[in-house]
N, C-alpha and C positions, 0 to 999 in steps of 0.2 A: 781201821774205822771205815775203810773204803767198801767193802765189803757189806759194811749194814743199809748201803743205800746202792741204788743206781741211778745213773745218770744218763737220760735219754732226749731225744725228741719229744717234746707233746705232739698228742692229735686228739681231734676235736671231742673224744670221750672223757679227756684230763678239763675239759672247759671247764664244768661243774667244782670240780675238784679245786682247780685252780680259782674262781672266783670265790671259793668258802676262805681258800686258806689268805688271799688277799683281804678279804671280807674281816677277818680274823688277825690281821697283825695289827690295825687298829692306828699307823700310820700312811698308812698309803689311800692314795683316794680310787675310792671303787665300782669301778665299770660296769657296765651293766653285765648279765651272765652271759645275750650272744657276743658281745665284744670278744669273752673272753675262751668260748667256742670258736671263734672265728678267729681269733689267733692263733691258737695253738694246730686249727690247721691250716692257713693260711702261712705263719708267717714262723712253722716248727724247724726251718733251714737254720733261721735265727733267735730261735728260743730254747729252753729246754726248763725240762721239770726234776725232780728228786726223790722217786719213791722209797720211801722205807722197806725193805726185803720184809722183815718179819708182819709188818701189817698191810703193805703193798698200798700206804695212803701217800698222797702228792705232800711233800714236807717243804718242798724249795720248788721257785717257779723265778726266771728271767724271761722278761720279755722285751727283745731286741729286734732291731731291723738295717739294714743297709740302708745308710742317708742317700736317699732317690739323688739327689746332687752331688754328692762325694763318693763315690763308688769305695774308697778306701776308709770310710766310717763307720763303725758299727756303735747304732743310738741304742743308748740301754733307757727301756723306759721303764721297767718294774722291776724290781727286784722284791722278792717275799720268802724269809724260810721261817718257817714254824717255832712258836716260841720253845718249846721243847727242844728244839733241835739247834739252836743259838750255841754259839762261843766253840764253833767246830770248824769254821773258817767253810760254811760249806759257801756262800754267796762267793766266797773269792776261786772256790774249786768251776761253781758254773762257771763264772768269769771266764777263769780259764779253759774249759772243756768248748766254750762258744768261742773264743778265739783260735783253738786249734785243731775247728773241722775248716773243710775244704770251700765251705761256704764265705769263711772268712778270710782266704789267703791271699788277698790284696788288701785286707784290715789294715792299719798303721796306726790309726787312730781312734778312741773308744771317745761318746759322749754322753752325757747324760743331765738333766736340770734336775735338781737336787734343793729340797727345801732348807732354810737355815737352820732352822730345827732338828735337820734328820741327820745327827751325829753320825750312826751307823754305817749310812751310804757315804757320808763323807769321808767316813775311815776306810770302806771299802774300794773308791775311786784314786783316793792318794796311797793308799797302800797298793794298786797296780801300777800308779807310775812309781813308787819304787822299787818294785819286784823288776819293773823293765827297764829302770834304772831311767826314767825318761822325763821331758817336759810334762809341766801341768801346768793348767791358765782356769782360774775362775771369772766367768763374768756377768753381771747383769743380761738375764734373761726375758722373764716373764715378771712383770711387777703384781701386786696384789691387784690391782685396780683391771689388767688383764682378764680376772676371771669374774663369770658373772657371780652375784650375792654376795654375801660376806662372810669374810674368815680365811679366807684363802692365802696361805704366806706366798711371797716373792719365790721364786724359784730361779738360781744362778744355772749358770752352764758351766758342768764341766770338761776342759777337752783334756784328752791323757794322750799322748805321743810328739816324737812320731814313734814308733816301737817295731823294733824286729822280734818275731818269734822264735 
């Protein structure tokens, strides 16, 4: 299967690309389009994207960063693969491929706030602490009332470690 996709860095030509296919998963909330240029090349040490070989379109996008305070945290703050391309475990392949470059090798711990609603990230964040065999803590993060307007759910924090690679 590994083979029909690659798995690279963004830079800021996948921005596009990556704000459609966020735009388009239809749970995630969505940044404007330079946010999302400006990530990819800004902060591509700690993200990465999912091209399809046969049509060479961005299918999967993490976007992660090193906690400015915790030098051994890597915050995952989106996660997006294409509804087509679901049930291939590929969010947990990024996962993994962002924990075992060189950018992350004082990583120990992964985090991420996670709405209650979003089963999916939920399966994918406790399905790393048990691939690493490790702690996991949920907790009160971000409340609704945090974000401006309405409709916004609570968002928990999750920490995953500590974890050796």
């Amino acid at each position: 299967m590994t083979t029909e996709y690659h798995f690279r860095k963004p830079n800021k030509d996948d921005g596009a690309s990556v704000w459609e296919l966020v735009k388009h998963t239809g749970n995630l909330d969505l940044n404007s389009s330079y946010s999302y240029v400006m990530w990819c090349e800004i902060f591509s040490d700690t993200s990465i994207v999912i091209v399809r070989r046969d049509t060479q379109k961005v299918v999967g996008f993490i976007s992660g960063f090193i906690h400015p305070e915790r030098e051994d945290t890597l915050f995952i703050w989106q996660v997006a693969v294409h509804e087509s391309e679901r049930g291939n475990g590929l969010a947990t392949k990024m996962l993994l491929q962002l924990l075992d470059r060189d950018t992350s090798e004082n990583v120990h711990y992964v985090e991420a706030t996670v709405s209650p609603s979003n089963t999916p990230s939920k399966r994918l964040f406790l399905g790393l602490a048990r691939k690493f065999e490790t702690n996991w803590v949920i907790s009160d993060y971000f409340t609704s009332d945090d974000f401006p307007g309405l409709g916004h759910e609570e968002e928990l924090l999750f920490k995953i470690g500590p974890f050796e690679k």
